[in-house]
C-alpha positions in Angstrom: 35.7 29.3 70.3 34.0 26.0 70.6 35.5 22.8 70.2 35.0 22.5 66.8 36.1 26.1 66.1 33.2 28.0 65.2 32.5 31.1 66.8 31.7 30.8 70.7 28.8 31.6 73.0 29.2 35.5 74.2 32.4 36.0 72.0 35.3 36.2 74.4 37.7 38.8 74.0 40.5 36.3 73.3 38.3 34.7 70.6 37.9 38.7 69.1 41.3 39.5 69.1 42.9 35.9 67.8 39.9 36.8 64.9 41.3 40.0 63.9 44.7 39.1 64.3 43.6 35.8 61.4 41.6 39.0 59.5 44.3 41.0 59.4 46.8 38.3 57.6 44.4 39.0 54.5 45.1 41.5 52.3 41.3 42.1 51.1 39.7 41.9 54.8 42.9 43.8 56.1 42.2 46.9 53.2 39.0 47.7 54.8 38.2 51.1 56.7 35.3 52.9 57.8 34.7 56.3 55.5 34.5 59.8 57.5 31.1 59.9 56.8 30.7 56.2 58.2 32.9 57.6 61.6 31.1 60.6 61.8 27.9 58.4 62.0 29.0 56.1 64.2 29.8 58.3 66.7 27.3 60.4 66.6 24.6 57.1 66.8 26.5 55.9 69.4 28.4 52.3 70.6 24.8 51.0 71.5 22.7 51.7 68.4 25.2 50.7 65.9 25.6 47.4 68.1 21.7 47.0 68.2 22.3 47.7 63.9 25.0 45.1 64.3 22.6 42.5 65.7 19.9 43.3 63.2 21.6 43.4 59.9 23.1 40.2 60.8 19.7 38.2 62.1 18.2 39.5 58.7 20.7 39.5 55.9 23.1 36.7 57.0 21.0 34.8 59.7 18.4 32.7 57.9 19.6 29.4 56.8 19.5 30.1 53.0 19.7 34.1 52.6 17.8 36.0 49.9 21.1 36.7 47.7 23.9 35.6 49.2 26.7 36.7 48.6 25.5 39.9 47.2 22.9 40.6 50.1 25.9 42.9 52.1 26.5 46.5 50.2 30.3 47.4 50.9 29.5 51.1 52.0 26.2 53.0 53.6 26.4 51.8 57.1 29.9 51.5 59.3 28.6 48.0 59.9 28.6 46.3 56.4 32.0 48.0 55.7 32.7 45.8 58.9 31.1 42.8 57.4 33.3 42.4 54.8 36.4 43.6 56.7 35.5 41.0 59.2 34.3 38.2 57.1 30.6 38.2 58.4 29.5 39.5 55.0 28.0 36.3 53.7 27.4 32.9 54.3 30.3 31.6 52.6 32.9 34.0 54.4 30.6 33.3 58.0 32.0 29.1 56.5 35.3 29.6 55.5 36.5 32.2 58.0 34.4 30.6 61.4 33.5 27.9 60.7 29.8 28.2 60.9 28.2 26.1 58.1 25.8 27.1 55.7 22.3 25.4 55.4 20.9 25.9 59.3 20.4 29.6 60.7 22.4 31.0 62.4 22.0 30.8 66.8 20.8 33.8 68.7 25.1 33.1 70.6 26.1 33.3 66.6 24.6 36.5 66.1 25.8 37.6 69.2 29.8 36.6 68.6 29.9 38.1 65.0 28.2 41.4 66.1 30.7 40.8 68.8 32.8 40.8 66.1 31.8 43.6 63.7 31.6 45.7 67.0 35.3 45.3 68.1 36.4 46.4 64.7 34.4 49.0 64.0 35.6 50.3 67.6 39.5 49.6 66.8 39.0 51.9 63.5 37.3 54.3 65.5 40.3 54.9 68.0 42.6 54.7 65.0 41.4 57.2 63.3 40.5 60.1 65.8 38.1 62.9 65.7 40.5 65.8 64.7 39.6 69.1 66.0 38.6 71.7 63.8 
């Protein structure tokens, strides 16, 4: 975290887990989980094309300074990483506000993008070891 709180250049581990551990204290975030179909996806892409996804979907739908739609620009299912959006408050501008303490109005910094997918990464790896592959 930076000094004023909002979320920090390269997204240190202890700034991830202090995250979740604040995420988890809400009972809409904390309700979230990927889908078997999302899982199945996931690990069949693989850590580094869902984290390139990550990167994208948050330059384009939550990056720009004034988002086409927001607040209704992040679908809740169809891709493990807008279930982890919403799960991990990087769903909209308003949440990226109120959760880290990025303000709206000014895009969002190539380190911003980086933390959150940081973010949205972690997650989406902690629901992945939570819920094993089971074998047939």
């Amino acid at each position: 975290m930076t000094s004023n709180g909002s979320a920090s250049v390269g997204a240190d581990e202890a700034w991830i887990q202090d995250t979740l551990a604040r995420l988890e204290h809400s009972r809409f975030r904390a309700g979230f989980s990927l889908s078997a179909r999302d899982r199945a996806y996931a690990r069949t892409k693989g850590r580094d094309t869902i984290d390139r996804h990550a990167h994208e979907m948050l330059a384009k739908r939550v990056g720009p300074a004034h988002p086409l739609k927001d607040g209704k620009q992040t679908p809740y299912r169809g891709h493990p990483v807008f279930t982890a959006q919403h799960a991990t408050a990087t769903c909209c501008r308003g949440c990226i506000e109120r959760w880290h303490r990025i303000p709206r109005g000014r895009a969002l910094t190539d380190a911003e993008v980086d933390a959150l997918a940081s973010l949205v990464m972690a997650w989406i790896e902690r629901d992945l070891v939570n819920h094993p592959v089971r074998p047939a």
